[in-house]
N, C-alpha and C positions, 0 to 999 in steps of 0.2 A: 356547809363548807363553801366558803369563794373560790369560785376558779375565775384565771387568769385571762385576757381577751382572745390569747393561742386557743387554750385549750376548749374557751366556747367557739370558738371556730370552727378545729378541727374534728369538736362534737357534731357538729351537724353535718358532718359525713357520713356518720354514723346513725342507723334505724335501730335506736331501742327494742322496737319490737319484731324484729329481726334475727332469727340465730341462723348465721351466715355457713354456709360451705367453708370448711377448713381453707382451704387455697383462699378464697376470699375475703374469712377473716384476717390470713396473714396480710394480701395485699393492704387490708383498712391499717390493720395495726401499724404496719410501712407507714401508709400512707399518713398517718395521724402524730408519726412520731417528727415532731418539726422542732426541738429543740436545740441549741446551740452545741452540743453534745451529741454522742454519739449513745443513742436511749436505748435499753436491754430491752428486747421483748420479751414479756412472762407471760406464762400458762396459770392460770387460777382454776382448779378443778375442786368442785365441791360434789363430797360424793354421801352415802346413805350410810355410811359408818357411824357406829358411832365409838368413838374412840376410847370412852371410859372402860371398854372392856377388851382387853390384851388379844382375845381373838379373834378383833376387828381391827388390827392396829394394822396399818399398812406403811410399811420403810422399806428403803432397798436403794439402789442405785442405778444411772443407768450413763450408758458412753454415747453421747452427741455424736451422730457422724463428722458435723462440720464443728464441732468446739460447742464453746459459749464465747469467744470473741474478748474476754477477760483472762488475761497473765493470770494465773492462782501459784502461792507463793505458797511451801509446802516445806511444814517441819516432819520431821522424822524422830519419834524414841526409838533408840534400837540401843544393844552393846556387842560388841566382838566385832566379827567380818560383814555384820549387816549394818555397821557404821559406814564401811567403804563401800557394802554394795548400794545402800542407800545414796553416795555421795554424787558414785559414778554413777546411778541414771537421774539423776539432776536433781536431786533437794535441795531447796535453798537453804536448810536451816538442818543440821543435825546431831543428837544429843542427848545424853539421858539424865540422870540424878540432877545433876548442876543443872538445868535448865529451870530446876523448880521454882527457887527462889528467884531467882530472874520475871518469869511471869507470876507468882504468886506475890512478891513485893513489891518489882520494879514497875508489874501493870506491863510487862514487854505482850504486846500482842499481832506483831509483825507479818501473822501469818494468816493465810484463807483455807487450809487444810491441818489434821494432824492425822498423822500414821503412825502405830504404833505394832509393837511385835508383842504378842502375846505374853514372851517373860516379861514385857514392861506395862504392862495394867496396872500391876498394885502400884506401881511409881504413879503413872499417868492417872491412878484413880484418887489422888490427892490435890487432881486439879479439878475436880469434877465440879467444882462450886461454881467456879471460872469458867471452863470450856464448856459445860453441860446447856446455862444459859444462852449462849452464843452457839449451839449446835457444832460446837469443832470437838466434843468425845469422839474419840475414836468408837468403832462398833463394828461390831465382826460381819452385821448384817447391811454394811453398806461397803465393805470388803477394806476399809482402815483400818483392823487388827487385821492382820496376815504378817506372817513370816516372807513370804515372796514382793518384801517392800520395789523391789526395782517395778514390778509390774503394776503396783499399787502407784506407785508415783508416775510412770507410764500415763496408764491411763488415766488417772487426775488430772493430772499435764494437759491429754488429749480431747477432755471436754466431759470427764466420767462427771454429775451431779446426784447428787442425792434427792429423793424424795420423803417427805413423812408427813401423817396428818398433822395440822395443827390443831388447838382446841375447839377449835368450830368446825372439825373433820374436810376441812378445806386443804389440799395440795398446792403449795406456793414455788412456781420454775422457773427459770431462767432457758429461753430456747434459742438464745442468740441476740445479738446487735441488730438495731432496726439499717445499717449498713451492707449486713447480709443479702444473697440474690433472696428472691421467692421462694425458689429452689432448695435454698439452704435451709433455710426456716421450715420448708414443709417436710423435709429430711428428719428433721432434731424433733419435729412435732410428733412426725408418724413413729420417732423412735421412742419418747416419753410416752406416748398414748399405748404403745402395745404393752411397755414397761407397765403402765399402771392397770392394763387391762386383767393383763397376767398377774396383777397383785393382790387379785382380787379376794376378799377374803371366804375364806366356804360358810361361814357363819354368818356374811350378808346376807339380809331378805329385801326382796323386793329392788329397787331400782336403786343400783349401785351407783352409776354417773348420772350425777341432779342436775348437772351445769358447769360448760365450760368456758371460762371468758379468757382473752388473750388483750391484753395490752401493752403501749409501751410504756417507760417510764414515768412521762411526765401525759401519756396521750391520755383518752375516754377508753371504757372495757368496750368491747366485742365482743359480743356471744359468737359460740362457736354449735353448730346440730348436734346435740349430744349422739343424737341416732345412728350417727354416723360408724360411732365406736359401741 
């Protein structure tokens, strides 16, 4: 892969063979994020799961203290008074039956979240082709099905993200805007890393956290001391 004359630059800030102190990889990751934009810093955690088997599967959610520095634009299925309750703590989008054909023909896909209430699954699981690809199923175990939608969108709102292995048992995060203090970044880091420590599955053997790198969007990875966690 070519990289750009930036990014061989702000590679050699960076010691390959170096897994840096948390605090220090955030500073690098800061430091390295020099693009014209305002670049997200993510967490890549590869851990000893192995995911092909359901009880090493690791999902869940967790609430940023400082955000993620990203508006998330939030539909709601619901029917009755959890239409209004849903409205009144701020959904941008809300709606049940009729919303079907809208995104299953129109391709409407305007949103960064979906909440759903428990009686609307079988509705909402006619979009599973759709939303399931793109990780926006609702799931009871990232707390997107709930009946108490005002809290669910709350905390969305407030910087709630989800985590799940991907196929190569890797964690892929968002821990904020390379704009953020240090501070804030090691905030959302230490809040993601107790999240995933605690996720831990009882079925792992041996060494659960293999490696964890922090970069920014367009920067080089950072290893982070896995020892540390």
């Amino acid at each position: 892969m070519k990289h750009g004359k930036k990014y061989i630059e702000t590679a050699k800030l960076v010691d390959r063979t170096v897994q840096y102190e948390p605090a220090d990889a955030i500073a690098l990751a800061k430091k390295t994020a020099v693009a014209k934009f305002d670049e997200t810093i993510e967490a890549h955690i590869r851990t000893g799961c192995d995911g092909r088997h359901a009880e090493q599967q690791i999902r869940g959610a967790v609430v940023l203290p400082n955000g993620t520095g990203k508006t998330v634009r939030v539909l709601v299925f619901a029917k009755g008074t959890k239409l209004d309750e849903a409205q009144a703590a701020g959904a941008d989008f809300v709606g049940g039956e009729e919303l079907i054909p809208k995104i299953q023909h129109e391709g409407w896909l305007d949103f960064d979240k979906v909440i759903a209430t428990p009686d609307m699954m079988g509705v909402v699981g006619r979009l599973g082709k759709i939303l399931g690809p793109k990780g926006l199923m609702p799931n009871p175990k990232a707390g997107t099905v709930t009946m108490d939608v005002a809290r669910a969108i709350k905390e969305i709102k407030a910087g709630k993200i989800e985590y799940r292995l991907d196929k190569t048992n890797i964690v892929h995060v968002p821990i904020g805007k390379a704009s953020f203090t240090e501070e804030a970044l090691m905030e959302n880091f230490n809040a993601l890393m107790d999240a995933i420590v605690k996720a831990r599955p009882s079925a792992v053997k041996g060494q659960y956290l293999r490696s964890i790198t922090l970069t920014s969007t367009m920067g080089p990875g950072v290893k982070v001391n896995v020892m540390k966690f």
